[in-house]
C-alpha positions as CSV (number, residue, x, y, z in Angstrom):
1,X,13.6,20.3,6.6
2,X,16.1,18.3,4.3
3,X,17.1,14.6,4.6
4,X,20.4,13.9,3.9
5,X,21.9,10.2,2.6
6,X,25.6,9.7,4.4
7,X,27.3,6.6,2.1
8,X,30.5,5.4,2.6
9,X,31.1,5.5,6.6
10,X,33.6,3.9,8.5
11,X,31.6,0.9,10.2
12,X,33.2,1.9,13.5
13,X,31.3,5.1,12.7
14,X,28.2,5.7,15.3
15,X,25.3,8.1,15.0
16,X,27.1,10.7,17.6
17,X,29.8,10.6,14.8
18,X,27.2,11.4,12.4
19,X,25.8,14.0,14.3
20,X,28.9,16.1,15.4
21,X,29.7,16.4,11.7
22,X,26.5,17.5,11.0
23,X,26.1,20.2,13.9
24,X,28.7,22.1,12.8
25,X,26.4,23.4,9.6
26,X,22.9,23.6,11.7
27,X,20.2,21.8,13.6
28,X,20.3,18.0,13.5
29,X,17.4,16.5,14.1
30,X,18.1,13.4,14.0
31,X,21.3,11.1,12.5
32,X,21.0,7.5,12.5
33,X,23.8,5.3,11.1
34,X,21.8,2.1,9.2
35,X,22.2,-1.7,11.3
36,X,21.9,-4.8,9.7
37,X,18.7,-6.7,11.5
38,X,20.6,-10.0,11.6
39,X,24.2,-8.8,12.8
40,X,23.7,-5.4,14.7
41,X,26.9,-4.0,12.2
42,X,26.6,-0.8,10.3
43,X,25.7,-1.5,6.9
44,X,27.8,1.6,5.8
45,X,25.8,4.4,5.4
46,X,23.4,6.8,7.5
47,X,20.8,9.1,7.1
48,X,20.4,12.8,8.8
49,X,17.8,15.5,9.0
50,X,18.1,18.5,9.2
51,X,15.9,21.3,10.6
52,X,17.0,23.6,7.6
53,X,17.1,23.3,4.4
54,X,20.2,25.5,3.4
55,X,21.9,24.1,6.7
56,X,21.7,21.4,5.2
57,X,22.6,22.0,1.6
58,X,25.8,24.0,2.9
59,X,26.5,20.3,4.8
60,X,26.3,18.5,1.8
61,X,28.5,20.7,0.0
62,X,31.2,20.8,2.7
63,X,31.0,17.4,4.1
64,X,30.9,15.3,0.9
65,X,34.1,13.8,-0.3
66,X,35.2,14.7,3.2
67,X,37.2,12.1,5.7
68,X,35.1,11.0,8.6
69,X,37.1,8.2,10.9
70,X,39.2,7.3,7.9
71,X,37.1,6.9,5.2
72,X,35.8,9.6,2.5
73,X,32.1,9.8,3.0
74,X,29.5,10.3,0.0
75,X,26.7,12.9,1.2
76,X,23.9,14.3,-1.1
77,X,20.1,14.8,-0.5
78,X,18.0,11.5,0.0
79,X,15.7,10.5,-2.0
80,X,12.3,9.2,-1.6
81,X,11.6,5.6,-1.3
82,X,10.8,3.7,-4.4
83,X,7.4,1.6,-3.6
84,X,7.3,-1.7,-5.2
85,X,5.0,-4.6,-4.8
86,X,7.7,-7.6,-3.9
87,X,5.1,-10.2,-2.9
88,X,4.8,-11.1,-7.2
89,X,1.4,-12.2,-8.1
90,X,-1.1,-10.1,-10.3
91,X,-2.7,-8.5,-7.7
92,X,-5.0,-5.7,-9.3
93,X,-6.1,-8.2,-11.9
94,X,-9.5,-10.1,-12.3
95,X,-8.9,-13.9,-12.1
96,X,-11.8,-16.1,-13.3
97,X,-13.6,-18.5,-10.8
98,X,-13.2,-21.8,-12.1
């Protein structure tokens, strides 16, 4: 299994458009083309996964740099999620109970 960061997309670009690129190198498991909460719009980029790894490396290496509905897409391997603590405060830390 690989996940796979799409950047640059067209935002008329949809997840089926996502997809069909992607098919041609393998299994997709899933595509999904990245909304904005407020507006419903494509923010631009996408995500896929791919049931194979070397599928999916062979994809990256044919598909980036690529034109997908007029616009050069970016593709390379995801990476995890950075985890930070936005809430601020010192949680973690003893506070005295004065």
């Amino acid at each position: 299994m690989i996940n796979i960061y799409v950047g640059n997309l067209s935002y008329q670009s949809g997840d089926a458009d996502v997809r069909s690129a992607f098919e041609a190198f393998g299994e997709v498991k899933s595509a999904k083309v990245i909304q904005d909460m407020a507006t419903g719009r494509s923010k631009g980029f996408a995500f896929v996964e791919m049931a194979d790894k070397a599928a999916g490396m062979t994809a990256i290496e044919q598909l980036d740099n690529t034109d997908l509905n007029g616009r050069n897409i970016r593709v390379n391997e995801a990476r995890p999620r950075e985890r930070t603590n936005d809430r601020g405060g010192d949680r973690g830390e003893f506070r005295s109970r004065h």
